[in-house]
C-alpha positions as CSV (number, residue, x, y, z in Angstrom):
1,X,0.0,0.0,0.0
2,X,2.8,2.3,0.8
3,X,4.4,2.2,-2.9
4,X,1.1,2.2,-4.0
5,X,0.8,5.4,-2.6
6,X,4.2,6.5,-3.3
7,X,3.9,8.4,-6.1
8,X,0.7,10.3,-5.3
9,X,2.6,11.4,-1.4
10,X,5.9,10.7,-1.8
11,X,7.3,12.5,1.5
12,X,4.8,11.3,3.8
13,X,5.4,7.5,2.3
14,X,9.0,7.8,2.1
15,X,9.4,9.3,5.9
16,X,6.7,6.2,6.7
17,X,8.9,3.9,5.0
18,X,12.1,5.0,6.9
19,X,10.7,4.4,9.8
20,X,9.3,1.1,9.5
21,X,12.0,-0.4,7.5
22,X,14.2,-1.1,10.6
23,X,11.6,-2.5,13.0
24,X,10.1,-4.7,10.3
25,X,13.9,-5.4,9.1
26,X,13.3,-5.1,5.7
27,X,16.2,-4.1,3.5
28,X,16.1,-1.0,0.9
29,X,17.4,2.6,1.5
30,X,14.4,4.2,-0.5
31,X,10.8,3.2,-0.9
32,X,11.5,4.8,-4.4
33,X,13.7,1.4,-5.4
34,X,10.9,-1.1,-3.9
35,X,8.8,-3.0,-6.1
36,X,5.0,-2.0,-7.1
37,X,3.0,-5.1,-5.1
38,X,1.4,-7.8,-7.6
39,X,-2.0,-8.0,-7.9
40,X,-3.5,-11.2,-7.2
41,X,-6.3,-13.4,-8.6
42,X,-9.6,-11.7,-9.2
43,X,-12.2,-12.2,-6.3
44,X,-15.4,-12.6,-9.0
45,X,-17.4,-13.5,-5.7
46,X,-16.6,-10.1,-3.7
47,X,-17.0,-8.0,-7.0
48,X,-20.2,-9.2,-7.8
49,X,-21.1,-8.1,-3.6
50,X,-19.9,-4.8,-4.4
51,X,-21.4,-4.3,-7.4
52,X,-24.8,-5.3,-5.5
53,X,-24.1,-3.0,-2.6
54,X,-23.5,-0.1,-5.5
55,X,-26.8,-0.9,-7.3
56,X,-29.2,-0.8,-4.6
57,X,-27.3,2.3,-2.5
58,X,-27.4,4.4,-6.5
59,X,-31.4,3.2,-6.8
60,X,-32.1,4.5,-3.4
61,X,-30.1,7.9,-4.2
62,X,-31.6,8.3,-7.3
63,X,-34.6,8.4,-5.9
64,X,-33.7,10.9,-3.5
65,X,-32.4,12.9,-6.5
66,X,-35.8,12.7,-8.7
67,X,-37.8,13.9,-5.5
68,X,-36.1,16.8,-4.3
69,X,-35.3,14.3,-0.9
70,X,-32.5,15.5,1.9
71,X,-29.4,13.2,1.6
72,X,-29.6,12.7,5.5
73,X,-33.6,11.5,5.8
74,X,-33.4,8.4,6.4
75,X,-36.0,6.3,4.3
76,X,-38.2,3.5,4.3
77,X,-37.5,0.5,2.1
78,X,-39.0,-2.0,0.8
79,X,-37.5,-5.0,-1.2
80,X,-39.7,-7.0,-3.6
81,X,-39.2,-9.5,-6.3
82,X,-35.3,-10.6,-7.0
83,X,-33.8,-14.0,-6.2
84,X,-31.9,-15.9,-3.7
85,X,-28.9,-14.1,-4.0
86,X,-30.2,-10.7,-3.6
87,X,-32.0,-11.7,-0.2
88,X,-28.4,-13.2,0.4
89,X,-27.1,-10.0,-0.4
90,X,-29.5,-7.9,1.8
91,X,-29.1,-9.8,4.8
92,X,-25.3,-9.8,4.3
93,X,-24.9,-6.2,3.7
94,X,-28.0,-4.6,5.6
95,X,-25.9,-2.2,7.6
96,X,-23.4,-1.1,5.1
97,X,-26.6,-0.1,2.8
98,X,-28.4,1.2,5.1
99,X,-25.2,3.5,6.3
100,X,-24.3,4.3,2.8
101,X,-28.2,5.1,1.4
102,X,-29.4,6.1,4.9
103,X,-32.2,3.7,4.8
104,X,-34.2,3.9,8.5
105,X,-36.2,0.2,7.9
106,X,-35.7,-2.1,5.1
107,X,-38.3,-5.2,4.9
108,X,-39.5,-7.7,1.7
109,X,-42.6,-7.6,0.3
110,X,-44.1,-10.5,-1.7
111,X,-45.7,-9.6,-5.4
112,X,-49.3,-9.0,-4.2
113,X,-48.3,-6.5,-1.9
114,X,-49.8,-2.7,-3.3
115,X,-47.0,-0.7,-4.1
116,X,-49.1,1.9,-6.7
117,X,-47.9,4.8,-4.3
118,X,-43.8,3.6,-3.6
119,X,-41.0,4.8,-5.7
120,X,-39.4,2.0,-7.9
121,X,-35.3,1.4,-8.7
122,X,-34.1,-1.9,-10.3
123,X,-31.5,-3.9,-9.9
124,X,-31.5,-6.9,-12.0
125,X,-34.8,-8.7,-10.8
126,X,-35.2,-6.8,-7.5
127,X,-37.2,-4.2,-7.0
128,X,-36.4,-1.2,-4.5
129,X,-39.3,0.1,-3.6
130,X,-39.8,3.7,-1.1
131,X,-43.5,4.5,-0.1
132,X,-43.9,7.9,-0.8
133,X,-46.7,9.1,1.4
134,X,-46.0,11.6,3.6
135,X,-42.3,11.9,2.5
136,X,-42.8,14.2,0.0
137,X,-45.4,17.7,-0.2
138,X,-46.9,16.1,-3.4
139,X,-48.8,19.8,-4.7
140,X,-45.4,21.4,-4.3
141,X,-43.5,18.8,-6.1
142,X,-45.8,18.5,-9.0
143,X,-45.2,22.0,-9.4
144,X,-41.8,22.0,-9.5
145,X,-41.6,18.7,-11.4
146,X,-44.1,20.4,-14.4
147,X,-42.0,23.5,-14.7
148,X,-38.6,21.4,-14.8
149,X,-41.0,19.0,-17.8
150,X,-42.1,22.1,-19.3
151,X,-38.4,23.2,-20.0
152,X,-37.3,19.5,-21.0
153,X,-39.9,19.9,-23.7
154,X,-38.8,23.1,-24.9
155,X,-35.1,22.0,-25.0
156,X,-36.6,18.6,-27.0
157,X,-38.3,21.2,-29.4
158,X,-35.4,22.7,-30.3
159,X,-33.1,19.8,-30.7
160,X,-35.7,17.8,-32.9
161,X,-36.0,21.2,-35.0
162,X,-32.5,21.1,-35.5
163,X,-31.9,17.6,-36.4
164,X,-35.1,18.3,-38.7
165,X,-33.5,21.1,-40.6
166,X,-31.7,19.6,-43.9
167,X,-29.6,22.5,-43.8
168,X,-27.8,22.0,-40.5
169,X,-27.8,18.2,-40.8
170,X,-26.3,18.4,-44.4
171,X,-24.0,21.5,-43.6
172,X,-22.9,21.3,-40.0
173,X,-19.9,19.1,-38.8
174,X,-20.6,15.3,-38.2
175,X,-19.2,16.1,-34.4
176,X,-21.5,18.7,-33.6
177,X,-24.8,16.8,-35.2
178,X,-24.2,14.0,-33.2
179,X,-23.9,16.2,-30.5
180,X,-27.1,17.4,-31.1
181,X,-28.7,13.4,-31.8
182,X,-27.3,12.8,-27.9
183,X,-29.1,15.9,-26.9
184,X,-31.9,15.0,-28.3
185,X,-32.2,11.4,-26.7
186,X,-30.8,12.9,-23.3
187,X,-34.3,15.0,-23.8
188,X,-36.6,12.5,-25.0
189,X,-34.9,9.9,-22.0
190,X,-35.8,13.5,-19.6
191,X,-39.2,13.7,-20.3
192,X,-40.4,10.3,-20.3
193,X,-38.7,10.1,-17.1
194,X,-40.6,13.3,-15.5
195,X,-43.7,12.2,-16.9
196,X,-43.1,8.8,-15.0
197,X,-42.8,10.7,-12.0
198,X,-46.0,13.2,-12.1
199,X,-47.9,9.9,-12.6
200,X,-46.2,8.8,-9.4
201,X,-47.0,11.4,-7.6
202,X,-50.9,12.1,-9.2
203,X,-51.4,8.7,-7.7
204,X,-50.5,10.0,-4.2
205,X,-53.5,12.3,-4.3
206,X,-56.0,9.6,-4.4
C-alpha cells in the first residue's frame, strides 16, 4: 500500500517507510527502489457483492435525486421480487446499505403487496421500492416537477427542430450533429422520465 501510494505522497510514504524499515527489518534505503505489489487473482465473488451493494445504494439515491429528498432523511425501504442471492445479499450487507443510502427500515414484500404509491429502482430482478406518502409535499412537487418538464420539452423542441433542418444536418460538422442526436435522446430519456414521476406522484392524491 505504501508504494502504491508513493507516487501520489511521496514525503509522507517515504518518511513512513524510513521508519518502519528497521523494526520490520526489511532491506532498501528508499521506498523509491521497492517494487509496485502484484495483484492477485480476481475475487469474482466479492465484485459481484460490491457491485450489488453499489446498485441498490445508487437506486435508493436516485430516488432521492428525482424527488427533491435531503441526503440525511433516512427512508423507508421495501425490497420486492429478485432471487436468492439478492435476499443473500440484503441480509449480508444490511448495515453497510443502510449507512451508505441512509435507509431507516428495510423489509421484503411478496408480489401482491400494493406498491401503486412507492417509488421503484431496479437492480436486475429486485425491486427497491420507497413508499412515498407523507415523505414528499406532493402539490409542491408536481409543481416543481411540471415547470422542470415544461423546460425539457422546450429544449426537445429545439433539438428535434434542429436535427429536422436539412440544412444543419447536411451542412454542420458530423461532431457537432451527433452532439445534437445525444441531446436530443438525453431529452426524449428527460421527459419520459418526469412524466413517469408526475404519474407517481398524481397517484398520491387519491
Amino acid at each position: 500500500m505504501r508504494r502504491l501510494l508513493h507516487p501520489i505522497m511521496p514525503f509522507i510514504t517515504e518518511e513512513i517507510w524510513q521508519r518502519v524499515r528497521p523494526l520490520l527489518g526489511i532491506d532498501g534505503a528508499t521506498i523509491m527502489l521497492q517494487p509496485f505489489p502484484e495483484a492477485g487473482a480476481l475475487d469474482t465473488e466479492a465484485e459481484q457483492d460490491v457491485e450489488w451493494v453499489k446498485g441498490v445504494v445508487q437506486g435508493v439515491r436516485r430516488v432521492r435525486s428525482e424527488l427533491n429528498l435531503p441526503p440525511g432523511k433516512p427512508l423507508d425501504v421495501l425490497f420486492q421480487g429478485g432471487n436468492d442471492t439478492d435476499r443473500e445479499c440484503e441480509k449480508r450487507f444490511a448495515e453497510v446499505v443502510s449507512q451508505l443510502a441512509r435507509i431507516g427500515s428495510a423489509e421484503w414484500v411478496d408480489e401482491k403487496a400494493d406498491t401503486a404509491q412507492c417509488a421503484v429502482a431496479l437492480v436486475g430482478d429486485l425491486k427497491i421500492l420507497l413508499p412515498l406518502k407523507g415523505l414528499v409535499n406532493v402539490e409542491e412537487e408536481l409543481t416543481r416537477l411540471s415547470r422542470q418538464l415544461e423546460r425539457e420539452q422546450g429544449d426537445l423542441r429545439k433539438s428535434e427542430g434542429k436535427l429536422g433542418n436539412r440544412r444543419f444536418v447536411d451542412n454542420a460538422p458530423e461532431q457537432v450533429v451527433q452532439q445534437e442526436r445525444e441531446r436530443l435522446a438525453a431529452h426524449s430519456a428527460n421527459v419520459e422520465n418526469l412524466h413517469a414521476q408526475i404519474r407517481q406522484l398524481e397517484a398520491l392524491r387519491g
